[in-house]
C-alpha positions as CSV (number, residue, x, y, z in Angstrom):
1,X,-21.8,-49.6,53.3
2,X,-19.0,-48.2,55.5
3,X,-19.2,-48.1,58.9
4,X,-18.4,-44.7,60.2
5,X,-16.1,-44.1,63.0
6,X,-17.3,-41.9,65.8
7,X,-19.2,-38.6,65.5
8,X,-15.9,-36.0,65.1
9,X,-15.9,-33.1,67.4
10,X,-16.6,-29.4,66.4
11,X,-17.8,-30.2,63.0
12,X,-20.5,-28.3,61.5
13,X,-21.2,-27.2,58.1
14,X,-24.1,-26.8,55.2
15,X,-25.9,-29.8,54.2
16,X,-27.7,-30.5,51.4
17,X,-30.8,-33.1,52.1
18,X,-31.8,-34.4,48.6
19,X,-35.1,-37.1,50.1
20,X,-38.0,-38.6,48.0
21,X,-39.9,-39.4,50.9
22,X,-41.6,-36.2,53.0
23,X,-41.6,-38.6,56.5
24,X,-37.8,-39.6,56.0
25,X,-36.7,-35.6,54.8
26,X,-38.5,-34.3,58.5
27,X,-36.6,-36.9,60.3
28,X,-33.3,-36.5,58.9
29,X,-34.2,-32.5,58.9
30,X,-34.6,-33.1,62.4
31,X,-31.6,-35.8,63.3
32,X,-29.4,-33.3,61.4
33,X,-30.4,-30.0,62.8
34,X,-29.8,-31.2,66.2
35,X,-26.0,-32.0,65.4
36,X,-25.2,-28.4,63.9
37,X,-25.3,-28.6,60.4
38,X,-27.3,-26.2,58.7
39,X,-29.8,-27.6,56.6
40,X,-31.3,-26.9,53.3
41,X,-33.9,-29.4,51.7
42,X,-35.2,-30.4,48.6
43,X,-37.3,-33.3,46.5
44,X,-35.8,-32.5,43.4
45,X,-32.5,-34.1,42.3
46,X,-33.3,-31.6,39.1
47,X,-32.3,-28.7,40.6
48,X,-29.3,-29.7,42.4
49,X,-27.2,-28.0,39.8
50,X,-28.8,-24.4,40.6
51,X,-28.6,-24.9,44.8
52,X,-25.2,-26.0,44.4
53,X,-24.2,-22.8,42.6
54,X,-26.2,-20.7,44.5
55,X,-24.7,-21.8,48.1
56,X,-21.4,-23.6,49.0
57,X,-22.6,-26.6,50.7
58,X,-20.2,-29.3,52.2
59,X,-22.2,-32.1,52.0
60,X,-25.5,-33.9,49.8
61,X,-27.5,-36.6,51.8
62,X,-28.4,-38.0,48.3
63,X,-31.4,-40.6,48.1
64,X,-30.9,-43.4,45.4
65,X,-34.5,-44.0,45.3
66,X,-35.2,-41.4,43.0
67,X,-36.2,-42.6,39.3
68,X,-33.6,-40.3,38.0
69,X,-31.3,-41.9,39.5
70,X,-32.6,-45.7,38.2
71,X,-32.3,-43.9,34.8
72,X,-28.9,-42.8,35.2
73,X,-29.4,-39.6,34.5
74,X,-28.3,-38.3,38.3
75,X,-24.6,-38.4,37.5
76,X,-25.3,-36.1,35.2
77,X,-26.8,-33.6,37.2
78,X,-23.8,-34.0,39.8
79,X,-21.3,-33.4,37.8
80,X,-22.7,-29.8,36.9
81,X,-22.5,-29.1,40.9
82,X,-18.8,-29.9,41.1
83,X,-17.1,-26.5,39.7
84,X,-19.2,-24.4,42.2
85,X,-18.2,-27.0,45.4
86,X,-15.2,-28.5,44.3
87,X,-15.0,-30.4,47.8
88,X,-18.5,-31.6,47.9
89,X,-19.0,-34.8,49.7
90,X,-21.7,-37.0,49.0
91,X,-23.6,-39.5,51.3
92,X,-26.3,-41.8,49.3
93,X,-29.1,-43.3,51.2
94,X,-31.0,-46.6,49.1
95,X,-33.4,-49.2,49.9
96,X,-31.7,-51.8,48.0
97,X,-28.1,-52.0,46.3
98,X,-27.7,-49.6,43.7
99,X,-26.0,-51.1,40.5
100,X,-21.7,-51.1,41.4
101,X,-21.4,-48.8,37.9
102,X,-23.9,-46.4,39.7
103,X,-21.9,-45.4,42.9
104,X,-18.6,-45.3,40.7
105,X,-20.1,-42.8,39.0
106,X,-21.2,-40.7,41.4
107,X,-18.3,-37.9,42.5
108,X,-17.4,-37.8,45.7
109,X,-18.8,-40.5,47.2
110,X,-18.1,-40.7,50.7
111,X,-20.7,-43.3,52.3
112,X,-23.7,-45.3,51.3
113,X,-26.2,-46.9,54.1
114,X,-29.0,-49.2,53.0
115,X,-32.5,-48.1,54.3
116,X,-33.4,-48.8,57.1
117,X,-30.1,-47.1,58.6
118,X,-28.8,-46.4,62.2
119,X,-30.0,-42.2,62.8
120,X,-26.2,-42.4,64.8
121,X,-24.6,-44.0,61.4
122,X,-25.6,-41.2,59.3
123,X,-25.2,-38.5,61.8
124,X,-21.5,-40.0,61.9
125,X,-21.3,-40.2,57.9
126,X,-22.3,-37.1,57.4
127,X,-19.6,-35.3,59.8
128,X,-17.2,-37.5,58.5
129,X,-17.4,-35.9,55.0
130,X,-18.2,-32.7,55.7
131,X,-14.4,-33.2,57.6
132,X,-13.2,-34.2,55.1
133,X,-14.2,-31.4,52.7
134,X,-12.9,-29.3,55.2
135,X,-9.6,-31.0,55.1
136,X,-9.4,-30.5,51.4
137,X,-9.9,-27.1,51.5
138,X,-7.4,-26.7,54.0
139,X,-4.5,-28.5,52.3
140,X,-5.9,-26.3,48.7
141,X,-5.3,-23.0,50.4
142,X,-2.0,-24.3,51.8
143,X,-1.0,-25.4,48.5
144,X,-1.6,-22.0,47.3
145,X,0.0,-20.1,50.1
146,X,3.0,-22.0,48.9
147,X,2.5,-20.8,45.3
148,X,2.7,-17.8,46.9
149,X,5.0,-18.4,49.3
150,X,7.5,-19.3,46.1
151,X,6.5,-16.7,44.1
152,X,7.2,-14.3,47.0
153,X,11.0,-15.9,47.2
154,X,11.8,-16.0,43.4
155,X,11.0,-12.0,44.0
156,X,12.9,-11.8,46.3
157,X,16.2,-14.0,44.8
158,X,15.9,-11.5,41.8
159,X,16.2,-8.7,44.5
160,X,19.4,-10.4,46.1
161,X,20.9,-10.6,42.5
162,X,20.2,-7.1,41.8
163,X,21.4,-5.8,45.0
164,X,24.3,-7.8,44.2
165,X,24.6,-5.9,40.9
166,X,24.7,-3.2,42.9
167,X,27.5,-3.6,44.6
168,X,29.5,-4.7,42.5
169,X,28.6,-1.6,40.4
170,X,29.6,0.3,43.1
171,X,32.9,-1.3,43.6
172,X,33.6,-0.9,39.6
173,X,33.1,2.8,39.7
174,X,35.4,2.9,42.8
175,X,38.2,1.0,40.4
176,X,37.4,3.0,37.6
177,X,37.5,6.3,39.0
178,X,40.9,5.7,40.6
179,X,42.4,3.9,37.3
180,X,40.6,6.4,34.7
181,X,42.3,9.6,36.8
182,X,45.7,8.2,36.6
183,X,45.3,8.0,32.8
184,X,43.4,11.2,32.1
185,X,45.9,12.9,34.4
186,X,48.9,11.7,32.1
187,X,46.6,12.6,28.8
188,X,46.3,16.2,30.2
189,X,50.1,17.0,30.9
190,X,51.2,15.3,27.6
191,X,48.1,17.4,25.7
192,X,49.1,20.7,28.2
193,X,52.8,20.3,27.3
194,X,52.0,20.1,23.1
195,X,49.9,23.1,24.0
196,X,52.2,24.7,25.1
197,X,55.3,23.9,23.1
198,X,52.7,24.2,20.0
199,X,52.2,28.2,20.9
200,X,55.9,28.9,21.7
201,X,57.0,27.4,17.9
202,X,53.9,28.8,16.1
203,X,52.7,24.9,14.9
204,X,50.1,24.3,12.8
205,X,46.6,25.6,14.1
206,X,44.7,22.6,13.1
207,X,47.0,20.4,15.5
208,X,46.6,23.5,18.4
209,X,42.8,23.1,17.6
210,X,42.8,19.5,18.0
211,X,45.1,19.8,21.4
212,X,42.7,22.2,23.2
213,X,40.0,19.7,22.3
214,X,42.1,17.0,24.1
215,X,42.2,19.3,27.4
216,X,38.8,20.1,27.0
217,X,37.8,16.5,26.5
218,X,39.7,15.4,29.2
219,X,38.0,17.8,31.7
220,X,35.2,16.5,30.7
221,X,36.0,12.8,31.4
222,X,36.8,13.7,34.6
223,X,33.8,15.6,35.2
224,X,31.8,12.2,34.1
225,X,33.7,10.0,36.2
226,X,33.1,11.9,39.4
227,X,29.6,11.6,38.0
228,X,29.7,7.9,37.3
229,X,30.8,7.3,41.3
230,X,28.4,9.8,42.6
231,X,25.4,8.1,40.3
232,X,26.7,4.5,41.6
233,X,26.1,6.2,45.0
234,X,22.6,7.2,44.3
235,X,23.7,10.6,43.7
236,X,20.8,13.8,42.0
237,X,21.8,15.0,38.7
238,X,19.3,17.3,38.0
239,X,21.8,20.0,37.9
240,X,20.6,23.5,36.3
241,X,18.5,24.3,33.3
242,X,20.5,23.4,29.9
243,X,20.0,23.8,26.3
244,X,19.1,20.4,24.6
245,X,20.0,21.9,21.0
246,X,23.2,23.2,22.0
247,X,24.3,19.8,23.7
248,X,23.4,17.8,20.5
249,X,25.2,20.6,18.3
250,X,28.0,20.7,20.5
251,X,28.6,17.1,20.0
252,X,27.9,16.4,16.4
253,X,30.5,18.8,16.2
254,X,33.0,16.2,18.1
255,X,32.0,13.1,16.8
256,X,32.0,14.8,13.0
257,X,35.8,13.2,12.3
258,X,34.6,10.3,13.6
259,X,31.0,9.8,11.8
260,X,32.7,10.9,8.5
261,X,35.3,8.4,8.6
262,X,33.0,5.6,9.3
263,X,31.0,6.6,6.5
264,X,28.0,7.6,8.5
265,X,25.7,10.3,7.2
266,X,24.1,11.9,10.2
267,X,20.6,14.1,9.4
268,X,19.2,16.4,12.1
269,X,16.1,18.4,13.0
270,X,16.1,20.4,15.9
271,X,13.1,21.9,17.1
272,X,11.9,25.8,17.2
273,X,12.3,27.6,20.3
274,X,12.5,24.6,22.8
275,X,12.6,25.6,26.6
276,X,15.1,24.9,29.2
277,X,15.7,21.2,30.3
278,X,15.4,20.3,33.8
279,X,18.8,18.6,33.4
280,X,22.4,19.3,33.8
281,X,24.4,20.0,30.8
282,X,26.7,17.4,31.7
283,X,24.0,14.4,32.5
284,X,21.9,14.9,29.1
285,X,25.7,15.0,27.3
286,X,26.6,11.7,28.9
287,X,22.9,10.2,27.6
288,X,23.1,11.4,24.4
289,X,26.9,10.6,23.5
290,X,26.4,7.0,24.8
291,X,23.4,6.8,22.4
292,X,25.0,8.3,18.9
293,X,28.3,6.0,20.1
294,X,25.7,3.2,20.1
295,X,24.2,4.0,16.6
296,X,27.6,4.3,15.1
297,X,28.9,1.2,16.7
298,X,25.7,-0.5,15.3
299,X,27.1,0.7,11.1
300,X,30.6,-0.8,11.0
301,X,29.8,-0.8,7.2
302,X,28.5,3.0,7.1
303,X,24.7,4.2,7.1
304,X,22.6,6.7,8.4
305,X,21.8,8.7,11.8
306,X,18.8,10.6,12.4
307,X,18.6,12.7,15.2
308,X,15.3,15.1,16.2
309,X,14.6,16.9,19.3
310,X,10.7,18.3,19.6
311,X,8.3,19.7,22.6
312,X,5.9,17.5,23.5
313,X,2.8,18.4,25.9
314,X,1.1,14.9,27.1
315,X,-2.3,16.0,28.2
316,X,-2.8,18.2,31.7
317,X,1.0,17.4,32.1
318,X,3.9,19.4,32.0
319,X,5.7,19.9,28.5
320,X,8.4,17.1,28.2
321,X,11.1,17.6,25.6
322,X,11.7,14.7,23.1
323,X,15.5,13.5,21.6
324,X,15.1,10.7,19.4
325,X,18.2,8.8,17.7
326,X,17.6,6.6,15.2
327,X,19.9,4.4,12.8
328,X,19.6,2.0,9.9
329,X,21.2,-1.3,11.3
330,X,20.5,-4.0,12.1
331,X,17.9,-3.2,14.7
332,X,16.6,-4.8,18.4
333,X,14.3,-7.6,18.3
334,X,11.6,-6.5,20.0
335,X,12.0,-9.1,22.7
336,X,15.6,-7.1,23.8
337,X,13.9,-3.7,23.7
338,X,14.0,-3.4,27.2
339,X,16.9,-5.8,27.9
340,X,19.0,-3.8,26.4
341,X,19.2,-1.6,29.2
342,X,19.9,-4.4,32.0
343,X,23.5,-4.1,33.3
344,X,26.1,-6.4,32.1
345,X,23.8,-7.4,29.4
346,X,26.1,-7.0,25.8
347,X,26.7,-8.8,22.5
348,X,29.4,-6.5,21.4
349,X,31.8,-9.1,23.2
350,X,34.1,-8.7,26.2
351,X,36.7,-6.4,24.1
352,X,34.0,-4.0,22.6
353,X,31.4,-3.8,25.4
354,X,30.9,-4.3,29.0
355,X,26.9,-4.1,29.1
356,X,26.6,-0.3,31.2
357,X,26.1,2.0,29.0
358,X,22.8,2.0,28.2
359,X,22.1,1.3,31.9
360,X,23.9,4.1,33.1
361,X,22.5,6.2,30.7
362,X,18.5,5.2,31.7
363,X,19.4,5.8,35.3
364,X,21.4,9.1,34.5
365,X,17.8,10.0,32.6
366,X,15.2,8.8,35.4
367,X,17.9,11.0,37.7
368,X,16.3,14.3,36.7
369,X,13.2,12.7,36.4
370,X,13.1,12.3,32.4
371,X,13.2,8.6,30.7
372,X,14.9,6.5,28.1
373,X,13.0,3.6,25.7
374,X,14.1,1.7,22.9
375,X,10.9,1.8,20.6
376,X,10.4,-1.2,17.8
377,X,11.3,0.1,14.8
378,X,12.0,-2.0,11.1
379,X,15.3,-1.6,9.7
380,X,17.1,0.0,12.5
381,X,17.0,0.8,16.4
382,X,15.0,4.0,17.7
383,X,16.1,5.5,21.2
384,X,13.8,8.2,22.5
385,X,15.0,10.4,25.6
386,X,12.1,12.1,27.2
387,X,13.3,15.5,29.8
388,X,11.0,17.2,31.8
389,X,11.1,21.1,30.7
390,X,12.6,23.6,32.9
391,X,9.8,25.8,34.7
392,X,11.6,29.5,33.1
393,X,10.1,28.3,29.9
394,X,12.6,29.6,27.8
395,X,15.8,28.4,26.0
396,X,18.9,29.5,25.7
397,X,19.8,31.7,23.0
398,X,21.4,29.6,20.0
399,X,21.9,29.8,15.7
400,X,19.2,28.6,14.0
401,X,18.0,24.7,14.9
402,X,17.8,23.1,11.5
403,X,21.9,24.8,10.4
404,X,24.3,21.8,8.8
405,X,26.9,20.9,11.7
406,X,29.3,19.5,9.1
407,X,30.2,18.0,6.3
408,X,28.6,14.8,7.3
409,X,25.2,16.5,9.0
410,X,22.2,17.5,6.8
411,X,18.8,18.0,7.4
412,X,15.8,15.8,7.7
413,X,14.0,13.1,10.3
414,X,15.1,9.6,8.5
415,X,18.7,8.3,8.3
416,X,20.3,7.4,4.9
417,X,19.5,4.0,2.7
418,X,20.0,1.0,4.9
419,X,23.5,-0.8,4.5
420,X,24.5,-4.3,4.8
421,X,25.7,-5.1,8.7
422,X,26.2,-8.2,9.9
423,X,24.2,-7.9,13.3
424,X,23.3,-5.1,15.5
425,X,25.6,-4.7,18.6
426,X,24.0,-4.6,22.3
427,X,23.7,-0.8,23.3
């Protein structure tokens, strides 16, 4: 028996009186009351279980005496009442010494007295372990705020890295666009100059055709740097209504030379009488090109490009148009699919790739409130660009969706027979 210390101050709470005898439950009922605690009694240790769950009581007054308890069968019925009062304390009341193996059992034990008791000792007890449950809880729900507290912070560290990202992206683009215009400016005299010296001695028109595609290329470049700054800024590029079709012919037709040499057959299947995209020409060019550079980056041994565009109408929505590229490589796990698109993130190596392109490109798509995936796919890697359609409704005038580009385009939805690669480059 444990002597308890003096009755602690401002503690109250709900106690449990658990009493064989009907003389000693009205005076402890009474003794109890008197001290604050709010009482709930009962003579039968069987349903301690079913109290227990149906209120959250801070204390048990437990009596001993009880022939459950001689038969050891009580510890049984207490452990059922701990998941519903975790921080139950118990105080057990006995008119002779209960076995040692008996009040080890028993969870929670915070005090025994030995019949007949001091009123003021269990009074005292009583308080003492309803403290003391209190306390418990206390130091659980501080524990947990910390949980929080540290989940909250490794939030926030992620936020301080991407921020940091940020910035640095920013100050890249800066660079870039100052060291990217000093080049393309020398690229654009040099091409101007053959232009022009081409015309004046009649050269070949192949070598004129290519040379006008180096001006208009280079225009170009400029136009996606200045966009590349602005976009590191924040900037809108929802620009005016373009023609999806005509963007993908339009550069099929460049990258043909560079398809065919790589041994790449590239199938297309353009749909019927697609509406406007809510996009700027420019923007859904930079998307797409990064993506077809990607599939052709992932077949250094040759293989197969499919490319479809298709109107989509999800639900009450408005109708989305669809651009899916898919190639026969080596594929992304699906654990990358979305990882893909993290900046800096690359396994094409430091001299092949610097981890932004993909980014860029799902930034340049969520711009003009369309989106960019990587879907799981076996035997290759499937990108799906989804653009909001332009309210006009209609599209632009242009040949017929499913004509051959070139020598290396066809028809159809699936790229050629799968060839041998040694791993799939990070977009």
């Amino acid at each position: 028996m444990t002597m308890p210390e003096a009755l602690p101050t401002s503690v109250s709470g709900n106690v449990l009186l658990v009493v064989r005898e009907p003389v000693l439950m009205d005076v402890l009922d009474d003794l109890l009351a008197d001290h604050g605690f709010a009482l709930t009694t009962t003579d039968s240790p069987h349903i301690i279980p079913d109290l227990c769950a149906a209120s959250n009581f801070d204390v048990v007054v437990l009596d001993l005496d009880f022939p459950e308890c001689i038969a050891g069968t009580l510890p049984v019925l207490l452990g059922k009442m701990q998941p519903a009062n975790p921080h139950l304390g118990i105080v057990a009341l006995a008119t002779l010494p209960p076995p040692s193996d008996l009040l080890q059992s028993l969870p929670r034990l915070r005090n025994f007295l030995l019949k007949p008791f001091d009123p003021a000792w269990l009074a005292r007890a009583v308080a003492q372990a309803a403290q003391d449950g209190a306390l418990r809880r206390e130091v659980e729900q501080h524990r947990a705020a910390a949980a929080d507290a540290a989940e909250q912070a490794r939030h926030l560290e992620q936020r301080l890295q991407d921020v940091q990202k940020k910035a640095y992206f920013v100050h890249l683009a800066g660079s870039l666009t100052h060291e990217l215009k000093n080049l393309l400016s020398i690229i654009k005299v040099s091409a101007s100059y053959g232009l022009r010296r081409g015309t004046e001695t009649a050269a070949d028109g192949k070598i004129l055709k290519h040379l006008q595609i180096i001006n208009e290329q280079v225009d170009r470049s400029h136009e996606q740097i200045i966009r590349f700054s602005r976009f590191a800024h924040g900037g809108d590029e929802i620009g005016a209504p373009s023609d999806v079709n005509a963007v993908v012919r339009d550069l099929l037709s460049l990258l043909d030379y560079s398809f065919g040499s790589a041994n790449i057959l590239v199938r297309q299947q353009l749909g019927d009488d697609l509406p406007a995209a809510r996009a700027g020409e420019a923007a859904l060019r930079h998307v797409l090109l990064n993506l077809l550079l990607n599939a052709r980056d992932a077949l250094p041994g040759g293989g197969g490009i499919a490319l479809r565009t298709l109107l989509v109408a999800p639900g009450a929505g408005p109708p989305v148009i669809e651009v899916h590229v898919e190639d026969n490589g080596p594929g992304i796990s699906t654990d990358m699919l979305e990882q893909v698109f993290e900046p800096f993130f690359t396994t094409k190596g430091d001299a092949q790739g610097t981890g932004l392109g993909l980014g860029i490109a799902r930034r340049l798509a969520e711009s003009f409130g369309g989106s960019l995936h990587a879907l799981p796919r076996e035997g290759g890697a499937h990108f799906v660009m989804r653009v909001p359609a332009a309210d006009t409704g209609a599209g632009a005038d242009a040949p017929p969706d499913n004509a051959t580009v070139s020598a290396t385009t066809g028809e159809g939805s699936s790229p050629a027979p799968a060839h041998s690669n040694s791993g799939r480059s990070n977009r």
